[in-house]
C-alpha positions as a Markdown table, in Angstrom:
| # | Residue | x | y | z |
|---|---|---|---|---|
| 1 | Unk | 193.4 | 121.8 | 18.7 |
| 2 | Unk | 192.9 | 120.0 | 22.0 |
| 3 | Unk | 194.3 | 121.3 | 25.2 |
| 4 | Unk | 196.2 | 120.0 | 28.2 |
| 5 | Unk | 195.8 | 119.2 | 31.8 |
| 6 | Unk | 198.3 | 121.1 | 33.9 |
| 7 | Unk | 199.5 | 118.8 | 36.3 |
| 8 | Unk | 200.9 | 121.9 | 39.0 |
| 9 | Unk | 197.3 | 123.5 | 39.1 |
| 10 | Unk | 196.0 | 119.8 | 40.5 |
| 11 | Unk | 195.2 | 119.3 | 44.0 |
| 12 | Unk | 197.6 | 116.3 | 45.6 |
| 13 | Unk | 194.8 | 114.0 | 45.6 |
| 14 | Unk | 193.5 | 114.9 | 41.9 |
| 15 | Unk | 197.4 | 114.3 | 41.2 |
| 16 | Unk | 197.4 | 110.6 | 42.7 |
| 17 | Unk | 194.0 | 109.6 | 41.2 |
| 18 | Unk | 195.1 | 110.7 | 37.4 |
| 19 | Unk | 198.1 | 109.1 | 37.1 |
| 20 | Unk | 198.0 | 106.7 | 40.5 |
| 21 | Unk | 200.0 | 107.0 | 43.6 |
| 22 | Unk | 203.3 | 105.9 | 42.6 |
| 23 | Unk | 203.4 | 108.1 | 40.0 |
| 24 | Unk | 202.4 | 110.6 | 41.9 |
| 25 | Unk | 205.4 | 110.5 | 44.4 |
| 26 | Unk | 207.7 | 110.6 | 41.2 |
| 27 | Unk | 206.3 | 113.7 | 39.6 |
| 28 | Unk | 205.6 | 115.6 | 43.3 |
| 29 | Unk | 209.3 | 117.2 | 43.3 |
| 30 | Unk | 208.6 | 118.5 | 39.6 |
| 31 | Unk | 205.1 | 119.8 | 40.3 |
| 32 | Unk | 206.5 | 121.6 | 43.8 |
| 33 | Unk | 208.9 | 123.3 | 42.2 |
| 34 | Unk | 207.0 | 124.3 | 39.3 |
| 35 | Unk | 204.3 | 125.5 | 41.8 |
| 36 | Unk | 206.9 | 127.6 | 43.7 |
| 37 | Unk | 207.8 | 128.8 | 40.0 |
| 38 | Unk | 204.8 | 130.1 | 38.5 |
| 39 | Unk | 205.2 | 127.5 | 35.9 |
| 40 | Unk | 203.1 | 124.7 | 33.9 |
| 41 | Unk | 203.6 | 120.9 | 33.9 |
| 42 | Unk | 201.8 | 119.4 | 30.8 |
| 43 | Unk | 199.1 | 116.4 | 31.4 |
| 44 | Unk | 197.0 | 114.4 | 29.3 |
| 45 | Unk | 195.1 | 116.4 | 26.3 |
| 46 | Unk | 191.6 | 117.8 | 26.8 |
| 47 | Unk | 189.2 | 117.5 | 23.6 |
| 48 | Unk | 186.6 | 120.1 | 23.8 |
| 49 | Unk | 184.0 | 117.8 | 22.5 |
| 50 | Unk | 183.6 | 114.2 | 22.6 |
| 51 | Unk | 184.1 | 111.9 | 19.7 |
| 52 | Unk | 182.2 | 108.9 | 20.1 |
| 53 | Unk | 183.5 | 106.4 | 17.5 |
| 54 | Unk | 181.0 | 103.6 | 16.9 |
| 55 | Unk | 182.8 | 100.1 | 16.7 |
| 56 | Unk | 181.5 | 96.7 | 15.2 |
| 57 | Unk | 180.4 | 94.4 | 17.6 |
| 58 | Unk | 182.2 | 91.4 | 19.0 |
| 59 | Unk | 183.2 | 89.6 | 21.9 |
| 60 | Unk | 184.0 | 92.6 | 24.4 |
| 61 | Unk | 186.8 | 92.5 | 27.2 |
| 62 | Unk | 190.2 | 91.7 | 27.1 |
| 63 | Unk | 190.5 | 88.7 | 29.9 |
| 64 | Unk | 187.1 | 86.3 | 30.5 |
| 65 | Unk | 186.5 | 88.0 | 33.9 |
| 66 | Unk | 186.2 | 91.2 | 31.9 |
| 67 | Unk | 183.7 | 89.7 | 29.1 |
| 68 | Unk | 181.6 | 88.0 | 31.8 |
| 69 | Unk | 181.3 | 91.2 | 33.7 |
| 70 | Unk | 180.3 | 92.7 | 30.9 |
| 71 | Unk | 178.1 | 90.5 | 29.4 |
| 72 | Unk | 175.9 | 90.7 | 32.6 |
| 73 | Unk | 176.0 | 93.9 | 32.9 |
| 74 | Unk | 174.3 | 94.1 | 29.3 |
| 75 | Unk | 172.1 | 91.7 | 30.3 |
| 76 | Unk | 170.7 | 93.1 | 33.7 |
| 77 | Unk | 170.5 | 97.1 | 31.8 |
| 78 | Unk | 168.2 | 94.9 | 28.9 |
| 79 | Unk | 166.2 | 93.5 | 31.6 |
| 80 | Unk | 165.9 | 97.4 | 32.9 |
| 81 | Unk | 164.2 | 98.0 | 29.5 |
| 82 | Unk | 167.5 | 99.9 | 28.5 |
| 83 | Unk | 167.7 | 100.3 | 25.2 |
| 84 | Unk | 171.1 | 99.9 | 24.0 |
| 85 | Unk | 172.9 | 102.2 | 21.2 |
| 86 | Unk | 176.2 | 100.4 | 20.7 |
| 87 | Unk | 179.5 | 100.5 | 21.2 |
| 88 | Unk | 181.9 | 103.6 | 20.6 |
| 89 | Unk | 185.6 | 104.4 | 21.2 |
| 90 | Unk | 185.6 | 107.5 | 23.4 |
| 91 | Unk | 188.8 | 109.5 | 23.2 |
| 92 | Unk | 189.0 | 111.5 | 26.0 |
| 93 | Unk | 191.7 | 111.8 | 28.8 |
| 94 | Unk | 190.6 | 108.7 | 30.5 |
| 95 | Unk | 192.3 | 105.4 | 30.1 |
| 96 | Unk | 188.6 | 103.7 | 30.5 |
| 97 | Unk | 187.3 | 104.4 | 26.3 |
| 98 | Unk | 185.3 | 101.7 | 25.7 |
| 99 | Unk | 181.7 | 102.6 | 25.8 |
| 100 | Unk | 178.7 | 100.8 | 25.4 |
| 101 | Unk | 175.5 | 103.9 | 24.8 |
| 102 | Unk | 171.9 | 103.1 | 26.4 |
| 103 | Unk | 168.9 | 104.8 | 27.6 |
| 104 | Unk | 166.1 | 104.6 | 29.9 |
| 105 | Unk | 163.2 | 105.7 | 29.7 |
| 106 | Unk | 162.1 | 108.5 | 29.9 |
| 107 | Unk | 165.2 | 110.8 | 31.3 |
| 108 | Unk | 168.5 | 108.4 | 31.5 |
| 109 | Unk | 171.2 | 107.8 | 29.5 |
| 110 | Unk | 173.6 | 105.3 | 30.6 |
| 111 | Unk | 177.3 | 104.6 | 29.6 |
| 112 | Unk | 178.5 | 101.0 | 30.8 |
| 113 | Unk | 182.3 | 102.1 | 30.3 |
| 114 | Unk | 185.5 | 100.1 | 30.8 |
| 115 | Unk | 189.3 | 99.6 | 29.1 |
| 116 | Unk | 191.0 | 97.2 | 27.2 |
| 117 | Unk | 194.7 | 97.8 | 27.4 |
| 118 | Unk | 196.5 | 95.4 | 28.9 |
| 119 | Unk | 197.3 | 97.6 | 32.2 |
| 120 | Unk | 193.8 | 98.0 | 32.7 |
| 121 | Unk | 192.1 | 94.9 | 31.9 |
| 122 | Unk | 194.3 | 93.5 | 34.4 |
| 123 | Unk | 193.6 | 96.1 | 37.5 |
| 124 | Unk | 190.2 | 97.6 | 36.3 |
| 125 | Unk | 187.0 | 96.7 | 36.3 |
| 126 | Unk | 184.1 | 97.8 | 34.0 |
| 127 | Unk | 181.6 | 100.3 | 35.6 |
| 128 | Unk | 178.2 | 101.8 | 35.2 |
| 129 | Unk | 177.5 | 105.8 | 34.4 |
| 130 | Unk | 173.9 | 107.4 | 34.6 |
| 131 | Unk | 173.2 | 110.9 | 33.8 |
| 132 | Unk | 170.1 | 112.5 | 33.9 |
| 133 | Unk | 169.8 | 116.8 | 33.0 |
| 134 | Unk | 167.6 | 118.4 | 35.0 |
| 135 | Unk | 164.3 | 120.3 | 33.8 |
| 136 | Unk | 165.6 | 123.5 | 35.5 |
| 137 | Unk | 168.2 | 124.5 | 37.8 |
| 138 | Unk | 166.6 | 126.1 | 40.5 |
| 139 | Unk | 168.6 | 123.9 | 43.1 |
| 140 | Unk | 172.0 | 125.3 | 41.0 |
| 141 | Unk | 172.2 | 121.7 | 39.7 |
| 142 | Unk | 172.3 | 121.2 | 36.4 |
| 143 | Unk | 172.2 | 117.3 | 36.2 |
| 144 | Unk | 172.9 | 114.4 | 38.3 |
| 145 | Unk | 175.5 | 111.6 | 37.6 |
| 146 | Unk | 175.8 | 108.2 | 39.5 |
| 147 | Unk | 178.5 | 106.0 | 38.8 |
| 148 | Unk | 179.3 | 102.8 | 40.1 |
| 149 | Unk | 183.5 | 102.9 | 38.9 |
| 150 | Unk | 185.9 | 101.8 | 41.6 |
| 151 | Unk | 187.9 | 105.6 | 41.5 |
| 152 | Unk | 186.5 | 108.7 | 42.2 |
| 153 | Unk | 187.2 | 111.3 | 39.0 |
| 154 | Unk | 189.7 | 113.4 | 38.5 |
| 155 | Unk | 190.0 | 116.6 | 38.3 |
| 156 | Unk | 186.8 | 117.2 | 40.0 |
| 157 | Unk | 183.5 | 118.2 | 38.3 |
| 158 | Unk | 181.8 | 120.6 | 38.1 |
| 159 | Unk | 180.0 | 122.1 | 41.0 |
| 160 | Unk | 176.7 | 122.0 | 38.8 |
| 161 | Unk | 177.1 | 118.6 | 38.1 |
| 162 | Unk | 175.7 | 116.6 | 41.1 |
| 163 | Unk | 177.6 | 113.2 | 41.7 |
| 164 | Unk | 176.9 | 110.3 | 43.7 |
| 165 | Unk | 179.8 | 107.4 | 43.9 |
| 166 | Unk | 178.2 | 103.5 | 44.5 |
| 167 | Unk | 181.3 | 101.2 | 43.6 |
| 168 | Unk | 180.5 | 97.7 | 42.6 |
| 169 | Unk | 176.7 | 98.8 | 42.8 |
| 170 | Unk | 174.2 | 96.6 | 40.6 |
| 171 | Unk | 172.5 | 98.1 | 37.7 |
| 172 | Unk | 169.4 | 98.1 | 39.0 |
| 173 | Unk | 170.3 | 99.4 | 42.5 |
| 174 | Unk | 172.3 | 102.0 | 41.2 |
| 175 | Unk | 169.6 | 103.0 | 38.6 |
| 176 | Unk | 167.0 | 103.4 | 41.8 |
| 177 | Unk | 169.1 | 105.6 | 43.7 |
| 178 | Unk | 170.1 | 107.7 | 40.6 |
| 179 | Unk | 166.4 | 108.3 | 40.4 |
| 180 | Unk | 166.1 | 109.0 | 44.0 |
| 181 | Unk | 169.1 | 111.4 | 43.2 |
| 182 | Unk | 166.8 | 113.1 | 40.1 |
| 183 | Unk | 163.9 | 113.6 | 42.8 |
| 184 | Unk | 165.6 | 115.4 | 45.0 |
| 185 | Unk | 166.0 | 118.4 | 42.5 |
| 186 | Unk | 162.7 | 117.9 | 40.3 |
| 187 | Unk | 162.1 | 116.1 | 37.3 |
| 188 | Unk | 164.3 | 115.2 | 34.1 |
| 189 | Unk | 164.5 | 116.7 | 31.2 |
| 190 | Unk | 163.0 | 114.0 | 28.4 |
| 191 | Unk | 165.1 | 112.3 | 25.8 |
| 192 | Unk | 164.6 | 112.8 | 22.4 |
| 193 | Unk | 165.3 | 110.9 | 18.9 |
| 194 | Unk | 167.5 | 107.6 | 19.4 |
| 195 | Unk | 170.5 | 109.9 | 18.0 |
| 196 | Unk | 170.2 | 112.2 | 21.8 |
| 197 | Unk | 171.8 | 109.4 | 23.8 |
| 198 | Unk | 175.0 | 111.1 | 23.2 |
| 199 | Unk | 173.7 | 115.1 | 23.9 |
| 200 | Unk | 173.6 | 114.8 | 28.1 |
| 201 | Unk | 177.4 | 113.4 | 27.9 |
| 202 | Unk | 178.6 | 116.4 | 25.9 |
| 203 | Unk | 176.3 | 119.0 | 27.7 |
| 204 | Unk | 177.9 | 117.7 | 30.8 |
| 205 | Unk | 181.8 | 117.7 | 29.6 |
| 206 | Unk | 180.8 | 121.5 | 28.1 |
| 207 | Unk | 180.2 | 121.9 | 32.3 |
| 208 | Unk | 183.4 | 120.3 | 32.9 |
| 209 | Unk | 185.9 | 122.2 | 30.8 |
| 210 | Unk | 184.2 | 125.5 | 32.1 |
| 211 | Unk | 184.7 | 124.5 | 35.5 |
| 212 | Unk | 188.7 | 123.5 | 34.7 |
| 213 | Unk | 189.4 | 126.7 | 33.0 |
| 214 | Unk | 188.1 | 128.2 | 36.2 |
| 215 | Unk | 190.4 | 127.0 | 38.1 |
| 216 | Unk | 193.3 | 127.6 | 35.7 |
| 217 | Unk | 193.6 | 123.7 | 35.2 |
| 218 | Unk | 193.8 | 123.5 | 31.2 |
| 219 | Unk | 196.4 | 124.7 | 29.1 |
| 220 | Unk | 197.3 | 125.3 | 25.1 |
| 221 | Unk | 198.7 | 122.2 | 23.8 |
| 222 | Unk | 202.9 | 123.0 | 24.2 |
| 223 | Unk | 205.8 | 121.6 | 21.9 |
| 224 | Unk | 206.5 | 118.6 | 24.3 |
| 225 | Unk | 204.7 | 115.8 | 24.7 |
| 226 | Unk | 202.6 | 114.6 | 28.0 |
| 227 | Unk | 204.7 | 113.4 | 31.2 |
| 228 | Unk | 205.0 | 109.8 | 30.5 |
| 229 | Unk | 202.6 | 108.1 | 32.8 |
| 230 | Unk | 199.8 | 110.5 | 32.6 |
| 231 | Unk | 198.0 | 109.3 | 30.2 |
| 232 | Unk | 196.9 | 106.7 | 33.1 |
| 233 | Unk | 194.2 | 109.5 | 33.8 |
| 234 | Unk | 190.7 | 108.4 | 35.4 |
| 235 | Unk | 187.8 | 111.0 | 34.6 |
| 236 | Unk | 183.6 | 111.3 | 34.6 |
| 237 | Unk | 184.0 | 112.8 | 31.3 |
């Protein structure tokens, strides 16, 4: 049974990001109080593993800014000699769940990753993950991810989990500085059979949820329902 986010044990700032700032200035008098109190404030639900549900191809993007963003995106990762996986419905506590699974050689997997709900589609803009585990962690890093999404993720990673943040980067720029990135601890761990696109993503969420229920951010799943409005939650994982 999935858990939940509790909303009190957020920083301010983790609060704005995950739902947005106006939100976030009507749930603040709840979350005080229930700080003061000792007490929980449900969020969104927290799967421990990812489901990645594959999805028949079509046109992708919900407005033609969206599909042409996305189309050349696809195109400049092929020219990278990605090889591309297809696309999957990720249910996780982001709103962004689209995904569309590639890899590059030898180290890399990549998640182009965006939303299609009207909200989103409107205000968002598709984005570009790579992740890349590490051969050992003598630097206390266990892999490195560079994104190129507009909003930092909340909550935070984990401290093992080395991010770097390059909004509206290019694929091919941000794929040279994530390698830069990989240098700077070693070398990456190789990927295996087509099938292993998807093990760095849940290796790296595994880090996640230890480093939440560190910090007493995740909770069992209680008889109410999320606070409307958190479900607008924005996340690496």
């Amino acid at each position: 049974m999935p858990r939940r986010l509790n909303l009190a044990a957020l920083t301010n700032e983790e609060l704005q990001l995950l739902v947005g700032e106006d939100r976030a200035v009507g749930l603040l008098a709840d979350i005080s109080r229930a700080r003061m109190e000792g007490h929980a404030v449900p969020g969104p639900e927290v799967h421990d593993t990812l489901t990645f549900d594959r999805l028949e191809e079509r046109a992708w993007g919900s407005t033609p800014e969206q599909s042409r963003a996305l189309g050349a995106a696809h195109a400049a990762l092929l020219a990278l000699n990605a090889e591309f996986h297809g696309t999957f419905y990720l249910p996780v506590i982001s709103e962004v769940r689209h995904l569309r699974a590639y890899t590059l050689e030898p180290d890399t997997t990549a998640a182009l990753r965006w939303s299609e709900t009207p909200e989103s589609a409107r205000t968002g803009r598709a984005y570009l993950q790579l992740l890349t585990w590490l051969r050992d962690r003598a630097s206390g890093v266990a892999c490195v991810l560079t994104t190129s999404s507009p909003t930092l993720s909340s909550p935070a990673l984990s401290e093992e989990l080395d991010q770097h943040h390059h909004p509206d980067t290019s694929p091919a720029e941000l794929l040279a500085l994530h390698r830069a990135y990989v240098l700077r601890h070693g070398r990456g761990q190789k990927l295996g059979a087509e099938a292993d696109w998807a093990r760095p993503w849940q290796a790296s969420h595994a880090l996640n949820l230890s480093a939440w229920v560190r910090r007493g951010l995740l909770i069992d799943d209680p008889a109410q329902p999320a606070t409307d409005g958190t479900q607008r939650a924005r996340t690496g994982s």
